[in-house]
N, C-alpha and C positions, 0 to 999 in steps of 0.2 A: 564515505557517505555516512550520513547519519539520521535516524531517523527520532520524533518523538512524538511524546502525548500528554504534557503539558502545559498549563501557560506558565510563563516567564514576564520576568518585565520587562518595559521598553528596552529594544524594539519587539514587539506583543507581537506572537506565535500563537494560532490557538490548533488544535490537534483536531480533527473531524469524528462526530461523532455518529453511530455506533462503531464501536470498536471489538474485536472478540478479542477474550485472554491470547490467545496466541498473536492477533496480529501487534497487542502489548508488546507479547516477549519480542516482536521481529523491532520493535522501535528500541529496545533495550539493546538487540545487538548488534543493531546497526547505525548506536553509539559507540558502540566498540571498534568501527571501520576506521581504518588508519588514515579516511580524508576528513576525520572528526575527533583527532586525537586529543583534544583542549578538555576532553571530560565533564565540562561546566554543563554544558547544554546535553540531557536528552530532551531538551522543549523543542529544539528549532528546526523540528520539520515543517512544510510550508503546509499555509493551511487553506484548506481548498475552501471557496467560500460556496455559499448559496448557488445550488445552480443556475444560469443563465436564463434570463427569461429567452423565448422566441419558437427556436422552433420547437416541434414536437418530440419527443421519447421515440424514435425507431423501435425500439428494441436490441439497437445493435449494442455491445458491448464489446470495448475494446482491450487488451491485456498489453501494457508498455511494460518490456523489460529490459533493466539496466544489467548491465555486465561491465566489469573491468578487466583483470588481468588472467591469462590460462596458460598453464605448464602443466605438462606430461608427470614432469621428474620432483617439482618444486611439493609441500606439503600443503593441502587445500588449508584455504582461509578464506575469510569474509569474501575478502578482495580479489582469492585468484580460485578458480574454476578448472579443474584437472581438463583435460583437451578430449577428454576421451568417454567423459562424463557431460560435457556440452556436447561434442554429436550425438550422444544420445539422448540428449533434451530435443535437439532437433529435430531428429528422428521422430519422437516423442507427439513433438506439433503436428508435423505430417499425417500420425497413423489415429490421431485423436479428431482429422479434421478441419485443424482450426489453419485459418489464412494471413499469412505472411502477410502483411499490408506496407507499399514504401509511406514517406514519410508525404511526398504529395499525395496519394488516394487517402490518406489521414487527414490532411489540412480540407480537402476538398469535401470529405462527409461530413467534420466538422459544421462548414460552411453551409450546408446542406447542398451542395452540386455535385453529390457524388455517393451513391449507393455502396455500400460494401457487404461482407458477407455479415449476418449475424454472430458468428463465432470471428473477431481478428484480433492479430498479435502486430506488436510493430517492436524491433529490435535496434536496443542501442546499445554503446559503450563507452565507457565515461573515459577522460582522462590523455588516453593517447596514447595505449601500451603498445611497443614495437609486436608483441604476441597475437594483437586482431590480426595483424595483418600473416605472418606464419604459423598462426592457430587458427585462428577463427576463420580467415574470409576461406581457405580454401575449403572448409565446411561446409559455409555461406553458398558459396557460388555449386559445390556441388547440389544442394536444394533449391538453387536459385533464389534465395531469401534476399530480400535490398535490405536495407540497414544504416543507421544513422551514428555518425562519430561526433562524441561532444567532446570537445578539444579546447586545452587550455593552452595561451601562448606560449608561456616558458618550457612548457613540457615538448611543445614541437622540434624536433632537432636536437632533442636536448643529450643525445648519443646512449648509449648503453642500451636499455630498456623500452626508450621510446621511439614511436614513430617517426619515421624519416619524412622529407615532401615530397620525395619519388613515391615515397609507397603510399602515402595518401592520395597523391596524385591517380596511381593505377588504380586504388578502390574506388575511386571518386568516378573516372572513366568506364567502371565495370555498375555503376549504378548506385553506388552510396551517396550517402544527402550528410553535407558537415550543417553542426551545430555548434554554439559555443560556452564554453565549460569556465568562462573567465579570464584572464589575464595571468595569476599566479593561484590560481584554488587557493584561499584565500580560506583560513580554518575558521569556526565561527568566532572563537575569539578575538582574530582579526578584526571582523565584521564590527563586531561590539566595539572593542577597540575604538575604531574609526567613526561609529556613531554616538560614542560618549566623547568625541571631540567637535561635538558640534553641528547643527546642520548643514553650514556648508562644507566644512571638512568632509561630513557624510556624505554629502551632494557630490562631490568631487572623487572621493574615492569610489562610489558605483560608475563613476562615471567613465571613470580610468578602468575600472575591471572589463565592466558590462560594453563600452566604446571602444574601445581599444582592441579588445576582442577581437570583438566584431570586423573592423576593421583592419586589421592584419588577416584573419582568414576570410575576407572579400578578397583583398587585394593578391593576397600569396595565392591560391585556387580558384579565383576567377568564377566564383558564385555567389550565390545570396542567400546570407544566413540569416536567420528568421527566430530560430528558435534559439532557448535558452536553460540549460542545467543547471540551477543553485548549488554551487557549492558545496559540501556536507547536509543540501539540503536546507539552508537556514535560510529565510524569506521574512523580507519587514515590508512594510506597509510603503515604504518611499522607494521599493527597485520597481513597482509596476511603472508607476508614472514616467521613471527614466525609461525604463523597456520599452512601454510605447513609444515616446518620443524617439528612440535608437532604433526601432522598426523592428523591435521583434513581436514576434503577434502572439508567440506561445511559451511557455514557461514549463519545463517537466520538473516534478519534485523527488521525493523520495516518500513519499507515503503510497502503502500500497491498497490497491481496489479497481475494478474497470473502471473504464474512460467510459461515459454517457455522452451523448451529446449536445447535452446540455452543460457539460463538466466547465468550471470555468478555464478559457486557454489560458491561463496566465499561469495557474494551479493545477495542472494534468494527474493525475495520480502516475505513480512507476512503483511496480514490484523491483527492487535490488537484488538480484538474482546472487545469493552466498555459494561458494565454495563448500562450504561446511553445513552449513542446513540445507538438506533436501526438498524441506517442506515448505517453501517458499514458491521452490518452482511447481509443485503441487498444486499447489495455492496457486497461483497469478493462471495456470494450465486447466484450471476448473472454472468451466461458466454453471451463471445462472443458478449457485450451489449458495451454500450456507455463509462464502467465506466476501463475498461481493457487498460494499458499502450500502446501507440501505438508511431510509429515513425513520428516524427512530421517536418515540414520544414515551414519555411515565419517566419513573423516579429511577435511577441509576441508568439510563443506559448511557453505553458507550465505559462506562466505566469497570475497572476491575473489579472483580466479586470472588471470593472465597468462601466455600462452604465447608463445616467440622467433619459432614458426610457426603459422601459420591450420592449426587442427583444427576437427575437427567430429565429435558435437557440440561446441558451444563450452564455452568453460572453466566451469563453475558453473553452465549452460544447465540447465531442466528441462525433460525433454522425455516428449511423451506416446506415443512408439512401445516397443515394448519386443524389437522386432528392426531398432535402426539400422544406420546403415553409421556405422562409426568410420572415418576419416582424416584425416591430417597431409598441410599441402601442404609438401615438403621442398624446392621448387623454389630456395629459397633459404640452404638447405644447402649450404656449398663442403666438397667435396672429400668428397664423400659415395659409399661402398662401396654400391650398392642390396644386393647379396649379405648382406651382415654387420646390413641390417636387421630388429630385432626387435620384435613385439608383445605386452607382455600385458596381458590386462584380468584385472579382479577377480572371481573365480568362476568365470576358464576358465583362466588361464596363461597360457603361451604360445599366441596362436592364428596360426593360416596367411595372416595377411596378404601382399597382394601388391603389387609395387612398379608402376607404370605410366610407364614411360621417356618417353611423350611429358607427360604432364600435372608429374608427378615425384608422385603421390600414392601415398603407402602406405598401403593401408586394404584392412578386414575385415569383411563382411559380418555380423552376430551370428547364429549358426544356431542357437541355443535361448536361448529368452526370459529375460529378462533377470527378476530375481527379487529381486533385494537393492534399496530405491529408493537408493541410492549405490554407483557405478560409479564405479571409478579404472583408467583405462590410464597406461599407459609405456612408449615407442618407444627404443633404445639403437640405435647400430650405430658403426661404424668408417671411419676415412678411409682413402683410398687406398693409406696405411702400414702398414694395420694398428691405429691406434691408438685405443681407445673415448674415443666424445663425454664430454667432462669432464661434463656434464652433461644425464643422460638425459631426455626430452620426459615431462612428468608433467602430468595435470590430472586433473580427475573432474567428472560432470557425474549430475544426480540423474533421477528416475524419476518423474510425478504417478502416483502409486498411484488418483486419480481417473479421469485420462483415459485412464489402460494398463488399467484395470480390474483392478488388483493388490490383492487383498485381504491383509488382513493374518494373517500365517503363513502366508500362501504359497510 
């Protein structure tokens, strides 16, 4: 899988904005995932668009998390998940509260015919490793967790490593929902490929991936798949129109943030649950916190910001207070006037920041709530000469209008 935050050119990828520095890095290294090995693209994660008009914001927030492969004995990577460190992810959900959701009571709150809890999780796994089924489900079934397998043809049966039909068959019996992962995962190069040959070329090859699919696991398992995993994550503008026509109603991708209900189905958000970063499942296992997409306004956001000194909040941070302390550690500032330094943020001006000679911190309490969800300060001041920093400390950091409780037009 792979994820990004780019645009590219046709076929046009755009990345969701606000974004925090880390969930950056997770798009950086989950171009590194071995179902995105072509290196061209960290653009082509799918881009979730404008939420849906219709029904109302519950509140509820959903967490989809993708997983692929798990060994005991193997070396954790992107792709595989030590077996011993997923039960205790699961564990994990349990003792935190949050609810197992199958992939129907998902479709149905979607829809709005169906209430769920305000904290849920829904579990998937891509690909088709023989290891869900002697790793994962007997985990699964011990918590009673349902769970969704997104399954590519070629890989089914494909001996060694992967899933057998017997053993999908028994998951499928014990309460798993299949989904379809493709024809042949299909690298984004591929993709490109086949849509620099033309649109009906193009037209033909989604049609073969995304049909075919589908089609083979109707037929072989005796169900109705509906939903649909891009590939490395890469989404163009001409697989929705075939999706619908082929009846799938939903589309998960690989960018991560909760599901709203207004999320659009085509474009789901999914955490990709790494072997090797912990902070992921951190991530995707926290509601209503700093790390949840939110809708953002003013000059940089969503975008990467570096600063020369440690501020806080951090550069592009979304944060759920809406009276922080803004400061810069300047301790490593030579030749620095504390007297000639200045604060201003956006929506107050200049404020009364203060300098702290032992720590060397200049920072400013906010004494009325913050209102705009994009906040930009800038700290200037002068060296011991006299003369202003060539270049003044600038960053901005955004607001969840969920967890400040900021309703909009406020």
């Amino acid at each position: 899988m792979a994820l990004g935050a780019f645009k590219i050119r046709q076929p046009r990828v755009v990345f969701p904005a606000p974004m925090t520095r880390f969930t950056l890095l997770l798009s950086f290294l989950a171009s590194l995932c071995v179902s995105a090995q072509d290196g061209a693209r960290p653009g082509g994660a799918a881009p979730p668009a404008a939420e849906a008009a219709g029904l109302p914001d519950d509140g509820v927030r959903v967490a989809v998390l993708g997983y692929h492969d798990l060994s005991e004995k193997l070396p954790e990577t992107a792709m595989r998940i030590h077996t011993s460190k997923f039960r205790k992810q699961m564990e994990t959900i349990r003792q935190l509260g949050i609810t197992v959701i199958s992939w129907d009571d998902f479709v149905a709150w979607k829809n709005g015919t169906k209430q769920i809890p305000a904290k849920s999780l829904l579990l998937t796994f891509d690909d088709g490793w023989k290891s869900v089924y002697t790793d994962a489900w007997p985990i699964l079934r011990e918590f009673n967790y349902p769970f969704t397998l997104y399954l590519y043809k070629n890989f089914v049966d494909g001996g060694g490593k992967a899933l057998t039909t017997p053993m999908i068959r028994e998951m499928l019996a014990g309460g798993a929902t299949l989904g379809s992962h493709s024809v042949s995962h299909p690298y984004p190069s591929a993709v490109k490929k086949a849509c620099k040959q033309g649109p009906e070329a193009y037209d033909a090859f989604l049609r073969l991936e995304m049909g075919e699919s589908k089609r083979f696991l109707e037929s072989s398992f005796a169900v109705k798949v509906v939903s649909y995993a891009y590939p490395g994550g890469y989404v163009t503008p001409e697989m929705h129109p075939i999706a619908k026509e082929l009846g799938y109603t939903h589309g998960v991708t690989v960018v991560p943030g909760k599901v709203k209900r207004g999320t659009p189905n085509e474009t789901l958000f999914r955490y990709m649950i790494f072997g090797n970063n912990d902070k992921i499942f951190e991530m995707a296992s926290t509601f209503r916190d700093a790390l949840a997409p939110v809708a953002t306004a003013g000059a940089g956001a969503g975008l990467p910001q570096a600063t020369p000194y440690p501020v806080a909040p951090e550069p592009g941070a979304i944060i759920n207070s809406r009276l922080p302390v803004i400061a810069a550690d300047l301790a490593n500032a030579a030749n620095l006037d504390p007297a000639s330094l200045v604060m201003k943020v956006s929506g107050f001006g200049e404020v009364p920041a203060t300098f702290d000679p032992a720590t060397h911190k200049f920072s400013w309490q906010v004494n009325r709530r913050l209102r705009q969800p994009s906040c930009q300060v800038s700290i200037h001041w002068n060296d011991s000469a006299g003369k202003a920093t060539e270049t003044p400390l600038r960053w901005s950091f955004q607001l969840d209008r969920e967890a400040a409780y900021l309703p909009d037009g406020e």
